[in-house]
N, C-alpha and C positions, 0 to 999 in steps of 0.2 A: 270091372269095366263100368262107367258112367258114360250113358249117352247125354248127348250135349245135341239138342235139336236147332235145326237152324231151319227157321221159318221160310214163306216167301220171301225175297224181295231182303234176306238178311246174309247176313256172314257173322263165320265165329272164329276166333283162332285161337291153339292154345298149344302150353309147352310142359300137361302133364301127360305124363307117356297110359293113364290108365283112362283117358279120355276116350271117345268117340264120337265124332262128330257125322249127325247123321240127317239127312232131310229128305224125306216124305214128297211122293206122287208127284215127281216131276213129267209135264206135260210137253209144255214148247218149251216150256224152261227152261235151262243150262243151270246145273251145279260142276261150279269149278274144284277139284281138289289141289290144295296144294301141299307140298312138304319138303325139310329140308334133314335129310338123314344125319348130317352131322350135330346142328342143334337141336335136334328132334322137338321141330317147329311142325303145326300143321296147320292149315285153316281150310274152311268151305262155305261156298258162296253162290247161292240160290236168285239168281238173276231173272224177272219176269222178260227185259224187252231191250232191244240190240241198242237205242240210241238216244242218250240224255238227249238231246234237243226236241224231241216228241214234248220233255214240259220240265224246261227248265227248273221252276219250283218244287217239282217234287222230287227231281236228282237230287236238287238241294238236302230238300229232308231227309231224304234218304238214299243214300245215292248208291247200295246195295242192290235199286230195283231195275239199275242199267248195266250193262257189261261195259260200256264204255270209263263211267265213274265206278263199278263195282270194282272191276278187276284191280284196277291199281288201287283203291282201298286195302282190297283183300291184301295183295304184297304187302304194303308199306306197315298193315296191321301183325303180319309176318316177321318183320325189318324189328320192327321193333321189342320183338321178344329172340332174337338173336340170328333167323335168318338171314342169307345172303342168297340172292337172285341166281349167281352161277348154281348153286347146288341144288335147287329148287325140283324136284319133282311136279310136274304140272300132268294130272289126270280132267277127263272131261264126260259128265254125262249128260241126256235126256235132247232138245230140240227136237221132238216128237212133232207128227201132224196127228193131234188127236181129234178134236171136235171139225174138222174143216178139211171133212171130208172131199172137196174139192181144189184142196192145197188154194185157195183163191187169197187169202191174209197170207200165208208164208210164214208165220211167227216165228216156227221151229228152224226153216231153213236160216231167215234172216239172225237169230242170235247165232246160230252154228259159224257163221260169215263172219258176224261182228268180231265173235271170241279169236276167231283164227286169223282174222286183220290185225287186231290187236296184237293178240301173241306174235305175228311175224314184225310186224313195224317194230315192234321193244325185243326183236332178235331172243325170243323165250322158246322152245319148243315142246309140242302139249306130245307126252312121253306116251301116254293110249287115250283112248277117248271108246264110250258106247255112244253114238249120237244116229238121229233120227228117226225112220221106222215110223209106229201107232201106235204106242203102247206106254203107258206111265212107269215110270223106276223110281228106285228110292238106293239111295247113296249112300256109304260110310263110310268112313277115312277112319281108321284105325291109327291113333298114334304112338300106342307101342313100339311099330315096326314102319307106320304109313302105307301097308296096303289099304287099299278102296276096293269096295265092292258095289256091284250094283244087281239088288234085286229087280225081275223086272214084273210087272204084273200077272203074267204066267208065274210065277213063285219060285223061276229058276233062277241063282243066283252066281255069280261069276267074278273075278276079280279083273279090275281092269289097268 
């Protein structure tokens, strides 16, 4: 197995089955898994904040760090390594309220929104999701098979 880390604010996809693709201490973040069992396609997509128009320039550069411009990155970066959208396994973690103790910014809740707007407008449906809660997770998509797991900072670990 080779882990294959995917930073903030990035995505990776790939179509070797001894890969793992894995990202570290999601907060309010959202890590999207995705996968496609018959081309044994996967990617995952570590998204800081629910909506490119907050700063246009920097979707630009990177457009990984919105759920709006990440997600359809993520796919079409998918598409092109032999994916197809119907077959798509779609996994979802993290929108946590960690530091904001008063829920008063909403960060967690607002990506959890954007993700699941998205998903229902492009008729995609997210197959499980761990989302919410206080607590930071760390994500792996295993492309062997495409199970996802998410550890959570309690150190218990679960498939989702």
């Amino acid at each position: 197995m080779v882990d294959i880390v995917v930073g903030i604010s990035d995505l990776k996809v790939s179509h070797r089955p001894e890969d793992v693709l894995v990202t570290y201490a999601l907060g309010s973040c959202i890590a999207v898994a995705v996968y496609d069992p018959v081309a044994k396609v996967g990617g995952l997509l570590h998204y800081m904040l629910p909506d490119s128009t907050l700063d246009l320039e920097k979707a630009r550069q990177n457009p990984a760090m919105f759920a709006d411009t990440g997600i359809p990155v993520l796919f079409k970066s998918c598409y092109s390594l032999g994916a197809e959208k119907r077959r798509m396994i779609v996994r979802a973690a993290g929108g946590a309220s960690i530091l904001d103790d008063t829920n008063f910014f909403r960060i967690g809740q607002k990506n959890i929104m954007a993700m699941r707007k998205i998903f229902w407008k492009n008729n995609v449906m997210i197959e499980s999701e761990d989302t919410g809660g206080n607590f930071n997770r760390t994500v792996r998509l295993a492309l062997t098979n495409g199970k996802t797991y998410v550890k959570t900072s309690g150190g218990s670990i679960k498939e989702i």
